[in-house]
C-alpha positions as CSV (number, residue, x, y, z in Angstrom):
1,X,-38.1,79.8,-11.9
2,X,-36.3,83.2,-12.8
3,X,-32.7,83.9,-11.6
4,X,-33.1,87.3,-10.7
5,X,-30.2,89.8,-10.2
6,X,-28.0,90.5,-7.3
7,X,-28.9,94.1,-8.0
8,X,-32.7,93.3,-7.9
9,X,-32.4,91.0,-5.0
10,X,-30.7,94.2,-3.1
11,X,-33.5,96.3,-3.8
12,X,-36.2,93.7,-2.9
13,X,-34.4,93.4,0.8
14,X,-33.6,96.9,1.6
15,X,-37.8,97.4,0.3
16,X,-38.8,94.9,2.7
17,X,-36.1,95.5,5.6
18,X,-37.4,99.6,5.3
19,X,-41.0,98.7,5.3
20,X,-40.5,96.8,8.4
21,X,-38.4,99.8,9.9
22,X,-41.5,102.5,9.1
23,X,-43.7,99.9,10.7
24,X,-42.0,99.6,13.8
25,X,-41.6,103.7,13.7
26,X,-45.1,103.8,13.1
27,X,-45.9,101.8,15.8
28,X,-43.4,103.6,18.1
29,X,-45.2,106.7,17.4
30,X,-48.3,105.1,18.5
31,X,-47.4,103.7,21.9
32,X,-45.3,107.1,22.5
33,X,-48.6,109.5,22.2
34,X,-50.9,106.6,23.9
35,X,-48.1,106.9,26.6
36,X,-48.4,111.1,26.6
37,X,-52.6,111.0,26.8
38,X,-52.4,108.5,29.7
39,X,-49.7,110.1,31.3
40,X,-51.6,113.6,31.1
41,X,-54.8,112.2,32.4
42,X,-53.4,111.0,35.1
43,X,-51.8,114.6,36.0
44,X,-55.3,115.7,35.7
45,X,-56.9,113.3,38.2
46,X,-53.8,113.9,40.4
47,X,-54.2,117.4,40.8
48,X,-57.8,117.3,41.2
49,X,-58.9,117.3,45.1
50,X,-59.8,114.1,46.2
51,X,-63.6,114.3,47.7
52,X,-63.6,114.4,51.3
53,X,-65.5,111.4,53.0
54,X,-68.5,112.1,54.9
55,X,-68.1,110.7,58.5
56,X,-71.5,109.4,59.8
57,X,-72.1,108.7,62.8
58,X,-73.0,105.5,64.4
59,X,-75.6,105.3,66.7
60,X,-74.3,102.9,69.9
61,X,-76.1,102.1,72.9
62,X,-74.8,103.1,76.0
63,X,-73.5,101.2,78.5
64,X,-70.9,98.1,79.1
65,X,-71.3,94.5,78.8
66,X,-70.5,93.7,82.2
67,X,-67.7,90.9,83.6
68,X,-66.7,88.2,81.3
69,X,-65.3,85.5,82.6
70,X,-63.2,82.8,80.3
71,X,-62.8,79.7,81.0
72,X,-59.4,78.4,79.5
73,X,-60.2,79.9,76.4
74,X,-57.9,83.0,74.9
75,X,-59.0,86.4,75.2
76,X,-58.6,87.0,71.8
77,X,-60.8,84.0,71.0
78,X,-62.9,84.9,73.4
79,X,-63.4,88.6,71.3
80,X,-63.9,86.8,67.8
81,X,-67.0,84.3,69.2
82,X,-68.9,87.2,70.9
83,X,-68.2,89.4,67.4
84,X,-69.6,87.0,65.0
85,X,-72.5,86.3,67.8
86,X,-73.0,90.2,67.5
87,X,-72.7,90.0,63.7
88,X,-75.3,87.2,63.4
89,X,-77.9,88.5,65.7
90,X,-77.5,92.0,63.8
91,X,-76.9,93.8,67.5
92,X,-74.2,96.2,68.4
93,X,-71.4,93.8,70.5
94,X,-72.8,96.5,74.1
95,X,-75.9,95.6,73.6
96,X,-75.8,92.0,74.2
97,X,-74.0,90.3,77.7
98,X,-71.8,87.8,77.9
99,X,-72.0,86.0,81.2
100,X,-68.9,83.3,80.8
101,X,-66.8,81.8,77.6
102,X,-65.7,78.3,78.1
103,X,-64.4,75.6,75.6
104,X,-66.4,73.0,75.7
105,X,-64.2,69.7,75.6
């Protein structure tokens, strides 16, 4: 193995201590116009209009469903059994009628 210089040693570390700076530079560089492009896109899609939704409307049959009464069960209860019973019979909630609601114990 060679004894090298102090001299040469210097020159080896400030090579490799600068090449590691211009990297991180580089890479600096990089992010900093990624950063820009992004930035500037989303300006674009900002100022752009957003598209207006189109409201359709639903078609519900007219009417009410009548008294309900609940048997010691919650009203709110009461709202989520005849909504999935709507849901699963693929009828609009005023179409069906809902004598009574009890809890059966």
């Amino acid at each position: 193995m060679e004894n090298i210089s102090i001299m040469d040693a210097l020159v080896t570390a400030l090579t490799g201590y600068g090449v590691v700076f211009l990297g991180i530079i580089l890479l600096m560089i990089v992010v900093m116009i990624m950063g820009s492009i992004f930035s500037a896109k989303e300006k674009k899609a900002a100022a752009a209009p957003a598209p207006t939704p189109v409201e359709v409307p639903k078609a519900t049959a007219p009417g009410t469903a009548g008294e309900l009464k609940l048997h010691d069960v919650e009203p709110k209860t009461a709202a989520m059994l005849m909504a999935i019973v709507a849901d699963k019979l693929g009828k609009p909630l005023n179409e069906l009628r809902f004598i009574s609601i009890k809890e059966d114990k």
